[in-house]
C-alpha positions, 0 to 999 in steps of 0.5 A: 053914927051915931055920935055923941048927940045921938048917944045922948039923946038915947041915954036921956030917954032911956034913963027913966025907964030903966034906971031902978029896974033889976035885970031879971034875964039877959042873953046875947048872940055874938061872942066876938061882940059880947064882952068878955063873954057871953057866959059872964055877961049873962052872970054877971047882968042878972040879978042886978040893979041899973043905978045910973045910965051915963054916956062919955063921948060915943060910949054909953055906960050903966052902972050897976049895984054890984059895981059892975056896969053894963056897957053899949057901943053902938057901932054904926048901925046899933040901936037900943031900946026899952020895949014891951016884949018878950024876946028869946034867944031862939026867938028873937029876930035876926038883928037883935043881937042881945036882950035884957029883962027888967024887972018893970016888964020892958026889955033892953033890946039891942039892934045891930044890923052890921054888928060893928056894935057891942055890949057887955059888963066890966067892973073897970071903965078904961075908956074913961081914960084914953078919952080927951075932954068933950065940947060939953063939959064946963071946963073945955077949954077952947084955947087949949084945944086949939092950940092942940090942933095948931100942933098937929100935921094931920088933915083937920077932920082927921085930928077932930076924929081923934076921940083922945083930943075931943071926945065924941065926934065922928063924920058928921059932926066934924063935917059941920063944925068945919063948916061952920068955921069955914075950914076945909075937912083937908087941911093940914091943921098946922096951916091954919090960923090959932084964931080959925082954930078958936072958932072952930072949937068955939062951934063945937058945943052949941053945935052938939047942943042943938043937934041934941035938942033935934033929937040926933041927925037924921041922913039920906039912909036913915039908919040912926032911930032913938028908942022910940023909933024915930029920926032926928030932926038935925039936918046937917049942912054939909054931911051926906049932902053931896050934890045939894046947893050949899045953903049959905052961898048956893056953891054945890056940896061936895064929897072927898075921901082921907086916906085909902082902903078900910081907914079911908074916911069921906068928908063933905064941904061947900068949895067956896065957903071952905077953901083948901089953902 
């Protein structure tokens, strides 16, 4: 968190307030999060113009006039926004880890309470590359992926993890396309049938598209906020559910666990709806 919806809905709001604006200022806090590093993020930021705001999978991008681009991964708990302030580094609160000036007024303010986040300028973008095709391009082809994942002999929710065979979802979003398709998260995706593979990619895009249209999920913890400091009105079915009635068949939603120690990852799935086969 957040995920692709939640990335696109911040770039969608923050694009007419910043895009056009020339960064006056900027200071970061953490060198092991500020790339490649502080000194150079700060040179090579200031002075320069915001000429687009993009996003590919979870990473959110901004080129700039010199051909740079300042890049933001939001990590778990991060948070951007265009405010009205004037933060300093001496002054700023202890979650704010960097802040930019604009030349409008505003400044790009980035959050991270657990700084799993980071932001920083690189004239290249090789992320570009290592990523696989995202549900919300014109020519992500189902009948590929699914064939893709029918080679695999990992759980299901781990393949869908793989940001190198599908761009952009994390926890919550391959928890409800599972559910959507009726699939248990711990299936060995081999096992299952091409056509519930089918149907499981053919979930993936409305699913992202309505979850951006709410705005981003909003979860028991309500960590994720957009610029402006509200939830998202997405509501997952399954996801941080744990112990809720299943709303398709009243089944009590519960919660596993791949893997073990820091790679361990938990899922969340209704017992009868998705049966482990």
């Amino acid at each position: 968190m957040p995920e692709l919806p939640e990335a696109e809905t911040i770039r969608r709001q923050l694009a007419p307030k910043i895009v056009g604006q020339i960064i006056t200022n900027a200071w970061a806090k953490l060198p092991r999060r500020t790339l490649p590093s502080i000194e150079e993020f700060t040179q090579r930021a200031q002075g320069q113009r915001i000429i687009a705001a993009a996003r590919r999978g979870k990473q959110l991008y901004f080129p700039l006039e010199n051909g740079d681009h300042l890049l933001v991964h939001l990590g778990m708990t991060g948070r951007l926004a265009a405010e009205k302030s004037t933060l300093t580094l001496t002054s700023a609160p202890r979650h704010v880890q960097a802040a930019l000036t604009l030349s409008g007024g505003d400044q790009l303010v980035f959050r991270d309470p657990r700084t799993f986040g980071s932001i920083g300028v690189s004239r290249e973008l090789p992320f570009l590359q290592t990523l696989g095709p995202e549900p919300l391009d014109d020519d992500f082809d189902v009948n590929a992926i699914a064939r893709k994942l029918k080679s695999r002999n990992t759980k299901i929710k781990t393949a869908l993890l793989d940001q190198s065979l599908i761009a952009g979802l994390g926890n919550i979003y391959a928890d409800e396309a599972c559910f959507e398709a009726r699939i248990h998260p711990a299936q060995i995706a081999s096992t299952i049938s091409i056509r519930k593979l089918q149907t499981l990619c053919e979930t993936l895009k409305p699913l992202l598209q309505r979850a951006i249209a709410a705005r981003g999920a909003t979860l028991k913890d309500k960590g994720y906020e957009d610029i402006f400091g509200q939830h998202g009105k997405f509501i997952p079915h399954v996801y941080g559910q744990t112990g809720e009635p299943c709303e398709n068949c009243g089944t009590i939603i519960q919660r596993g666990v791949l893997g073990a120690g820091k790679s361990a990852r938990s899922y969340h799935f209704c017992p009868k709806c998705q049966k482990l086969i």
